[in-house]
TIMI-2910 file (N, C-alpha, C, CB; in pm, 1 decimal, decimal comma, always signed):
<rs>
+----------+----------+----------+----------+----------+----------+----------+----------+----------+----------+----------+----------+------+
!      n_x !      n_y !      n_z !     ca_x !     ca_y !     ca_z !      c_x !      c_y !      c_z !     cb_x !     cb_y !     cb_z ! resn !
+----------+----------+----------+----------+----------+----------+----------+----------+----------+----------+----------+----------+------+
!    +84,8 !   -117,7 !     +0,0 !     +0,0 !     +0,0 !     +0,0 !    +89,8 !   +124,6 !     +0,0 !    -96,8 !     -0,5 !   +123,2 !  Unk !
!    +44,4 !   +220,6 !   -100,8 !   +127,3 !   +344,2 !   -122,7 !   +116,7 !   +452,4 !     +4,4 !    +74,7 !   +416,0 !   -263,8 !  Unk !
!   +166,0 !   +513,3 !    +48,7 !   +176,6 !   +638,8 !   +152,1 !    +80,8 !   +746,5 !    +46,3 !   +376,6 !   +703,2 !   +191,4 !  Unk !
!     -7,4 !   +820,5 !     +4,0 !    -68,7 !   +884,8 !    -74,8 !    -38,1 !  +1096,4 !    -22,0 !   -237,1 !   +802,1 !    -61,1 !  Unk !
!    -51,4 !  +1063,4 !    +90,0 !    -55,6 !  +1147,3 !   +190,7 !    +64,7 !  +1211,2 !   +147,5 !    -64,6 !  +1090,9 !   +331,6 !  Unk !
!    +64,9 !  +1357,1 !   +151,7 !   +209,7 !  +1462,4 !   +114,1 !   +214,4 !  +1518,4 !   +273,2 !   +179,5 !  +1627,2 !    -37,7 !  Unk !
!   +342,6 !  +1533,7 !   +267,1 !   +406,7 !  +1572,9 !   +386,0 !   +324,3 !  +1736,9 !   +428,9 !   +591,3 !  +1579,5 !   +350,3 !  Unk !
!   +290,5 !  +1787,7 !   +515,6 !   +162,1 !  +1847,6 !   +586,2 !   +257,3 !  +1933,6 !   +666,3 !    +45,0 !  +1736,1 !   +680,6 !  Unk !
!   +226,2 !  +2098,0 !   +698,4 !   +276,2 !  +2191,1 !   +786,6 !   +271,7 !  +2148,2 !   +908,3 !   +219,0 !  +2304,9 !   +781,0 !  Unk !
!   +167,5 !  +2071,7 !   +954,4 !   +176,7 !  +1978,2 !  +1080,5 !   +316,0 !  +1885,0 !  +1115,0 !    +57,0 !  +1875,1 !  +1062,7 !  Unk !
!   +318,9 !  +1829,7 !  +1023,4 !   +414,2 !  +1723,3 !  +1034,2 !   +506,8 !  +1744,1 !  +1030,9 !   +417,5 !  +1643,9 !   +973,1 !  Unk !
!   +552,3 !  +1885,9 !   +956,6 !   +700,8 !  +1976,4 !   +953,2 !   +690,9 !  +2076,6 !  +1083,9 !   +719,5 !  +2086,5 !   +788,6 !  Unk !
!   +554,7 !  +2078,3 !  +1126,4 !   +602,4 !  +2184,9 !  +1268,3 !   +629,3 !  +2071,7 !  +1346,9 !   +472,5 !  +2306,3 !  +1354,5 !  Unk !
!   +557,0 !  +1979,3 !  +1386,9 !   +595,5 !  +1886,9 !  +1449,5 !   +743,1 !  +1841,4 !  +1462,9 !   +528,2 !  +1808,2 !  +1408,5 !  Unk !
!   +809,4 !  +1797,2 !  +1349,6 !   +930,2 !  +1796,8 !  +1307,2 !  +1031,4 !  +1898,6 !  +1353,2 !   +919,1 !  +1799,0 !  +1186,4 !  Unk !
!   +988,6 !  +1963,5 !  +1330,0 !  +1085,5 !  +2132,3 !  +1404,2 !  +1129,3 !  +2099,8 !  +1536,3 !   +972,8 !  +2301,4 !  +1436,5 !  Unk !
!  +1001,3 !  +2090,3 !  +1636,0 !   +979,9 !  +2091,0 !  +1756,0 !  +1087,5 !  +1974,8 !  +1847,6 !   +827,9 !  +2067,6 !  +1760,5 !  Unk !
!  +1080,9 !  +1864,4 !  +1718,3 !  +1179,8 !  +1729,9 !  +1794,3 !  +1317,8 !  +1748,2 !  +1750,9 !  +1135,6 !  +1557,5 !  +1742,1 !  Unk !
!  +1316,3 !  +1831,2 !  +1696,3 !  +1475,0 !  +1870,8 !  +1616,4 !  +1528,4 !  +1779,8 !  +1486,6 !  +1608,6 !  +1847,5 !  +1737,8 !  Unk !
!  +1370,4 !  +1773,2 !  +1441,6 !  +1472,9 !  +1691,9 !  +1268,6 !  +1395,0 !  +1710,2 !  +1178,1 !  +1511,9 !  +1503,1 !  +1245,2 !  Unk !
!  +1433,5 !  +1706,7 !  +1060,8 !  +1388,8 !  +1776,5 !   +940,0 !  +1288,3 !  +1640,9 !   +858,3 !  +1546,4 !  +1840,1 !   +839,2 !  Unk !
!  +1162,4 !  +1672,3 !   +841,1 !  +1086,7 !  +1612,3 !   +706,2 !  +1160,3 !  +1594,1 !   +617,9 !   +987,3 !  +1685,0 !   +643,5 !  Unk !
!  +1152,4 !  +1503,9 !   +577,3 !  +1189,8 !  +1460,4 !   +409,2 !  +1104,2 !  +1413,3 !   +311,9 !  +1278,9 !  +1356,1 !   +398,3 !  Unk !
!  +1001,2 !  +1325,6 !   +344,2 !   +920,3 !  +1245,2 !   +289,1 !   +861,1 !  +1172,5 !   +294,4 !   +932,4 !  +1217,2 !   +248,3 !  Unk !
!   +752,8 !  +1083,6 !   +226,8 !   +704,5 !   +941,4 !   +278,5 !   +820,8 !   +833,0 !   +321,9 !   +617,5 !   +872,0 !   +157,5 !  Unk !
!   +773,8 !   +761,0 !   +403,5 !   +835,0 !   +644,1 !   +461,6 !   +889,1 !   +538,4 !   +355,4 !   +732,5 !   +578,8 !   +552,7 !  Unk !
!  +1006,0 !   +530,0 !   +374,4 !  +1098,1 !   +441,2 !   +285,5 !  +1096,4 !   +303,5 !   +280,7 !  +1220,3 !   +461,8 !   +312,3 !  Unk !
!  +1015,2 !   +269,3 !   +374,7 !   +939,1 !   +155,6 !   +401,2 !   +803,0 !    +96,7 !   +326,3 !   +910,8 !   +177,0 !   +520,7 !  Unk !
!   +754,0 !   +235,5 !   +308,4 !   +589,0 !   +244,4 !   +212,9 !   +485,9 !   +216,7 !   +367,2 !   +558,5 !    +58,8 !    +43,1 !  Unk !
!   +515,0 !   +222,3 !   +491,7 !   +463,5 !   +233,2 !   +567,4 !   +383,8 !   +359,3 !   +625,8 !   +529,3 !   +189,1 !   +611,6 !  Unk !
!   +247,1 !   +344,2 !   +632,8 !   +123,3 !   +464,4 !   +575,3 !   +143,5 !   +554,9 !   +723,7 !    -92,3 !   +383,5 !   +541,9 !  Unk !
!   +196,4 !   +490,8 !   +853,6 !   +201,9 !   +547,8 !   +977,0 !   +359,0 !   +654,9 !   +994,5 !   +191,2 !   +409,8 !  +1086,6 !  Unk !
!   +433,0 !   +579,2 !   +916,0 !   +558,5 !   +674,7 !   +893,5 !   +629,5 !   +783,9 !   +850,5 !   +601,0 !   +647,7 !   +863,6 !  Unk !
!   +719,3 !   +833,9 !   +856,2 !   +770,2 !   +981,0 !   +759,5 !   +901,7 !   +938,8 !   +754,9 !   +755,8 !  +1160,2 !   +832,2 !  Unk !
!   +978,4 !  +1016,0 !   +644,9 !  +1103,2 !   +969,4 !   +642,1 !  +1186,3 !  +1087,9 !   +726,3 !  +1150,1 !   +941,5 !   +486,3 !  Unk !
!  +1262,8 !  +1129,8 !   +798,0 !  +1330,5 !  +1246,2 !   +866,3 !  +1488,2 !  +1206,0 !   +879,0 !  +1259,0 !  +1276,3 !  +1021,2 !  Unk !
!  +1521,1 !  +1351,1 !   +888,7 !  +1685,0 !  +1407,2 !   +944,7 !  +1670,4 !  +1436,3 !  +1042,0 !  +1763,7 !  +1521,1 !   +891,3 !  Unk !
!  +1827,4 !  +1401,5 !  +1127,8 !  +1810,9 !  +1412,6 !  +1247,9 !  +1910,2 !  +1514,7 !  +1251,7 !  +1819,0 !  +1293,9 !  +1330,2 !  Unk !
!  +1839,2 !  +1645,3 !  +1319,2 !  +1952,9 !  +1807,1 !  +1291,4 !  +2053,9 !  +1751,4 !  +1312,3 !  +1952,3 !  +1959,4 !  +1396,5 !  Unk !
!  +2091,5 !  +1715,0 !  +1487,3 !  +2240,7 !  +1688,9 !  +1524,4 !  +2371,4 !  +1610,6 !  +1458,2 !  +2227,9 !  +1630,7 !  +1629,5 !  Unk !
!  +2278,6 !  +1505,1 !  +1385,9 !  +2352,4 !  +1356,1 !  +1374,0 !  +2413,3 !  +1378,3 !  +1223,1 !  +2228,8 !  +1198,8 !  +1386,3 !  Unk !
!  +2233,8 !  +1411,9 !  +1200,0 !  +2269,3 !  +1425,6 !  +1035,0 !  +2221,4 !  +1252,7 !   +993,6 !  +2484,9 !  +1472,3 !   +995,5 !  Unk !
!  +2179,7 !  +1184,2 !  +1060,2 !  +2123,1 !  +1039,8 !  +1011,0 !  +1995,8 !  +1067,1 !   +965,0 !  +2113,2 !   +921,7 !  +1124,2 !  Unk !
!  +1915,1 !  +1000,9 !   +898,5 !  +1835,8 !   +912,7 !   +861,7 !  +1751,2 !   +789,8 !   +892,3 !  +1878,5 !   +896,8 !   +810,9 !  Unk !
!  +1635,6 !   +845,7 !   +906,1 !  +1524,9 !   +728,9 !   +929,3 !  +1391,8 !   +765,1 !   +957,9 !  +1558,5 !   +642,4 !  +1040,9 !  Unk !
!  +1327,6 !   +634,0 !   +927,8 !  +1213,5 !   +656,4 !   +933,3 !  +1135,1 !   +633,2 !  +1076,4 !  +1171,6 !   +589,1 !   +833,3 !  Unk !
!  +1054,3 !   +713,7 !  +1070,6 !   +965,1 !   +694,3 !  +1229,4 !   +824,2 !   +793,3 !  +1238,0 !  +1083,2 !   +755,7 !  +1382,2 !  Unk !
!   +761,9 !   +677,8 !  +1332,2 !   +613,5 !   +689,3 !  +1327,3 !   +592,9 !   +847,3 !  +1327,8 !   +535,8 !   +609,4 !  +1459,6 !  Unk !
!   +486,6 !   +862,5 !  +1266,5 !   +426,2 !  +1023,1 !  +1317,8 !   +378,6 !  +1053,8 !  +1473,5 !   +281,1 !  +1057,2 !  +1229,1 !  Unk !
!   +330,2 !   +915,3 !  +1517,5 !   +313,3 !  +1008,1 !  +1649,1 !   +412,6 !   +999,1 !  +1764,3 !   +180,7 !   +978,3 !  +1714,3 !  Unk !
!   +537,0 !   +888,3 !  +1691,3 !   +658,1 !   +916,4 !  +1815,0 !   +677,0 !  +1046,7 !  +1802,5 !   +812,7 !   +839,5 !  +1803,1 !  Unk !
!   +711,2 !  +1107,2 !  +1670,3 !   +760,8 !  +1236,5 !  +1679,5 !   +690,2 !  +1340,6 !  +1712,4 !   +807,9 !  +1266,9 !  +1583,7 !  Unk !
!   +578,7 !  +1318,7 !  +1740,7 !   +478,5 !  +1398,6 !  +1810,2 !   +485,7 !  +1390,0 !  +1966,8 !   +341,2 !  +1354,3 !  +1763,4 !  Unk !
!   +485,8 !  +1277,3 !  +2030,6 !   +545,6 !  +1262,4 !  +2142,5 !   +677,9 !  +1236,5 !  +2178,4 !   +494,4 !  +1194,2 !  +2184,1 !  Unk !
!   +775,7 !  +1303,4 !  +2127,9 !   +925,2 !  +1250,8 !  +2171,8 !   +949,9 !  +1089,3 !  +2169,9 !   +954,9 !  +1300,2 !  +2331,0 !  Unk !
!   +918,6 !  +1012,2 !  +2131,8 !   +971,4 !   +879,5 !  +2153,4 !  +1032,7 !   +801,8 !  +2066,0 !   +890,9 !   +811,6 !  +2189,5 !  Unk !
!  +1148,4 !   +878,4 !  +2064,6 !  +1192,8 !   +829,2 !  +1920,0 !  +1346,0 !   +846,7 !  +1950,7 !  +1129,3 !   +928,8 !  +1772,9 !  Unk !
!  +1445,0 !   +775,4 !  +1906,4 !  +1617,0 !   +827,1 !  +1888,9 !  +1685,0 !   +774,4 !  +1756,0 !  +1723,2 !   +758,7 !  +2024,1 !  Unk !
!  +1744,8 !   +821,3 !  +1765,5 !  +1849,0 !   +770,6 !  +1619,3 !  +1892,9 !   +636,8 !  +1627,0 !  +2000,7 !   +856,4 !  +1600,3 !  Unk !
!  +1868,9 !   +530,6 !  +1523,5 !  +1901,8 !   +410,0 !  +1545,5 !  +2053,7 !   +374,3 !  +1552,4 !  +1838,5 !   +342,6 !  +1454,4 !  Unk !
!  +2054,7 !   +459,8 !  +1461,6 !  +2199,0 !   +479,7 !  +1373,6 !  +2314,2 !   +488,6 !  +1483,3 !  +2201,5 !   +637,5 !  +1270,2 !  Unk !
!  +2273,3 !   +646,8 !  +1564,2 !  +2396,0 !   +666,6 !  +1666,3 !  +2397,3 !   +560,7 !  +1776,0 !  +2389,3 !   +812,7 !  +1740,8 !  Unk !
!  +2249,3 !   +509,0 !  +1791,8 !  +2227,0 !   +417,4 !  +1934,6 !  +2287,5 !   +254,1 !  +1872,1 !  +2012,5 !   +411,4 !  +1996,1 !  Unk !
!  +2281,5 !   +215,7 !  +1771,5 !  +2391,9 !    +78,8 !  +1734,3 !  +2505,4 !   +154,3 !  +1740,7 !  +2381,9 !    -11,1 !  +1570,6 !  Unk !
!  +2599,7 !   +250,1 !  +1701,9 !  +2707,0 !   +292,6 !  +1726,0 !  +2791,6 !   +328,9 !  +1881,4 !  +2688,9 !   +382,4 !  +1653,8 !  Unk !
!  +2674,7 !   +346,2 !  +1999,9 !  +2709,7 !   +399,1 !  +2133,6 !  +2728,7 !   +282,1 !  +2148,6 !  +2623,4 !   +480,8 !  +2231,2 !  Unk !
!  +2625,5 !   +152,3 !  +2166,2 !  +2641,8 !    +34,2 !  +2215,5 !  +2781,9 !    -66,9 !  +2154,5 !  +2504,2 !    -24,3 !  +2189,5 !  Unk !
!  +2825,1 !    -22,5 !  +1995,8 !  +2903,4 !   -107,6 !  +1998,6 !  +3046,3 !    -72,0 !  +2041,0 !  +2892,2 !   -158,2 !  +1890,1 !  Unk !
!  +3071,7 !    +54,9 !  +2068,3 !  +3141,9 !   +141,7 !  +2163,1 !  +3162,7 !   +100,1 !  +2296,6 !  +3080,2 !   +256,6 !  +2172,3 !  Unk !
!  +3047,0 !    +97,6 !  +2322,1 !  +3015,9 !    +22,2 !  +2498,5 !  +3134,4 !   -131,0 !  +2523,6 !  +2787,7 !    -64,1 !  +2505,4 !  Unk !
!  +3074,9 !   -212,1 !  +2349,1 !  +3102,9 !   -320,2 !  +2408,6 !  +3249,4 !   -334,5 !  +2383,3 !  +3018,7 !   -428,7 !  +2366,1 !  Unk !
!  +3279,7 !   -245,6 !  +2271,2 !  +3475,1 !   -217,3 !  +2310,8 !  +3526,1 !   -220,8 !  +2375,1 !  +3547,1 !   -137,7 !  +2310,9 !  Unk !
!  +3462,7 !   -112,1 !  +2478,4 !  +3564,7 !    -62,5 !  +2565,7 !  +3557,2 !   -238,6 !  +2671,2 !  +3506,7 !   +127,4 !  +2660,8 !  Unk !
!  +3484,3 !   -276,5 !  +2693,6 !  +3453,4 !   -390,1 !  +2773,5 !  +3541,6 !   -522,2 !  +2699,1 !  +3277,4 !   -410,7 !  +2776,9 !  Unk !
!  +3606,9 !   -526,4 !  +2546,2 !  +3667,5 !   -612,6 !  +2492,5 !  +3609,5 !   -734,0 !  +2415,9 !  +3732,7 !   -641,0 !  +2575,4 !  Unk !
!  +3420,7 !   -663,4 !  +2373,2 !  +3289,7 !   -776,5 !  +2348,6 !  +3296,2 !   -702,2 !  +2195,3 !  +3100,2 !   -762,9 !  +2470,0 !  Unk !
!  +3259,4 !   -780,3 !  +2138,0 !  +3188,5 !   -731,9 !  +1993,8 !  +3021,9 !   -763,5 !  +2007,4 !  +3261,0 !   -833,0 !  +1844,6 !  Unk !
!  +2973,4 !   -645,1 !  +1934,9 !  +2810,2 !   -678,9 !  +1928,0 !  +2778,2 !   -729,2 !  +1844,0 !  +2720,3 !   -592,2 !  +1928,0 !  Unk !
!  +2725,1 !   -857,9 !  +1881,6 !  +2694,3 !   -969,4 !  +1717,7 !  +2504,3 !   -880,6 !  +1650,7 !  +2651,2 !  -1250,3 !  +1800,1 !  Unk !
!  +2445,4 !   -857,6 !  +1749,2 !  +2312,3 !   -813,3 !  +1694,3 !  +2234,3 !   -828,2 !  +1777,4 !  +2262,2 !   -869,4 !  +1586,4 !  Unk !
!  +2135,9 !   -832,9 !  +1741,1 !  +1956,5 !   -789,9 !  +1879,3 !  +1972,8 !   -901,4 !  +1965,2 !  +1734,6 !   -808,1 !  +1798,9 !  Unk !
!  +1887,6 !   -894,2 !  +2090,3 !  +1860,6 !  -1021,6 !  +2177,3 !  +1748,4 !  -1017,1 !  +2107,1 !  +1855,9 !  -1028,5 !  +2348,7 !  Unk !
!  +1682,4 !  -1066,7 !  +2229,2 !  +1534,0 !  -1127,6 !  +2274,5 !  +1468,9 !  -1028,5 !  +2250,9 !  +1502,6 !  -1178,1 !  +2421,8 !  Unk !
!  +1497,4 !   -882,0 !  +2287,9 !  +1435,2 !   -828,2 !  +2279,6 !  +1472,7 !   -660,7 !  +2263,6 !  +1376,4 !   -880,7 !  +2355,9 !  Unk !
!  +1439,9 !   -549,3 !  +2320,9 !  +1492,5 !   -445,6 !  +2287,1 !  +1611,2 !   -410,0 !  +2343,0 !  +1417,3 !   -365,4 !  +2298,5 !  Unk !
!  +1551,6 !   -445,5 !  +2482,3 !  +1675,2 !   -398,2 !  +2575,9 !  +1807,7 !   -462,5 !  +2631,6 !  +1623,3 !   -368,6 !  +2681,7 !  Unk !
!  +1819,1 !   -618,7 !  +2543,1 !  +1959,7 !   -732,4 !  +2516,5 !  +1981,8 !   -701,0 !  +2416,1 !  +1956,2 !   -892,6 !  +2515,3 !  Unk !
!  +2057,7 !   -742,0 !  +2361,7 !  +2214,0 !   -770,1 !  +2282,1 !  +2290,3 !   -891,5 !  +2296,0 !  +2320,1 !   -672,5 !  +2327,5 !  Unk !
!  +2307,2 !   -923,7 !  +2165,8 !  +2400,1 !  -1034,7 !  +2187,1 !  +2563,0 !  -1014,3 !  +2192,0 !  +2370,6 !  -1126,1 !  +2080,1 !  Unk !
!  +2676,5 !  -1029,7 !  +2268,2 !  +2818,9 !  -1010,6 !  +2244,2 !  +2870,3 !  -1126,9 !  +2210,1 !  +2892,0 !   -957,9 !  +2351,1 !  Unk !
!  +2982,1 !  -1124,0 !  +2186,9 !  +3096,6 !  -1205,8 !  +2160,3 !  +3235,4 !  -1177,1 !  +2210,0 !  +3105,9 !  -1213,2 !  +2033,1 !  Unk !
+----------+----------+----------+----------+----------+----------+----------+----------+----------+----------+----------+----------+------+
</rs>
């Protein structure tokens, strides 16, 4: 199913407010999504309209990069997801 819907002054004030820039429909083709920049990072991704309406949202991008940082310094490599959000698998 196509995203039909054009990106809306709502959705760019909204956008403002969380600190990242509209770009477009969801790169996914997912009808709940938007595609956005993230001012600071400068990453990319897609996320729901109403996380970004309520703050609940972070950069995937920098947050796989902190964690595999984490597991450096500790002497682990991060193989990929656990169980669930908040595991990880090391090595």
């Amino acid at each position: 199913m196509v995203d039909r819907r054009k990106k809306t002054e709502t959705h760019e004030r909204e956008a403002e407010r969380a600190n990242l820039t509209l770009i477009g429909s969801s790169i996914s083709k997912d009808k709940n999504k938007k595609y956005y920049q993230f001012k600071n990072c400068n990453h990319y991704q897609d996320i729901g309209v109403k996380e970004v309406r309520e703050f609940r949202f972070r950069c995937q991008t920098c947050q796989e990069l902190k964690l595999s940082q984490e597991a450096s310094e500790q002497n682990l490599t991060l193989i990929g997801a656990g169980k669930n959000a908040q595991y990880r698998y090391y090595q």
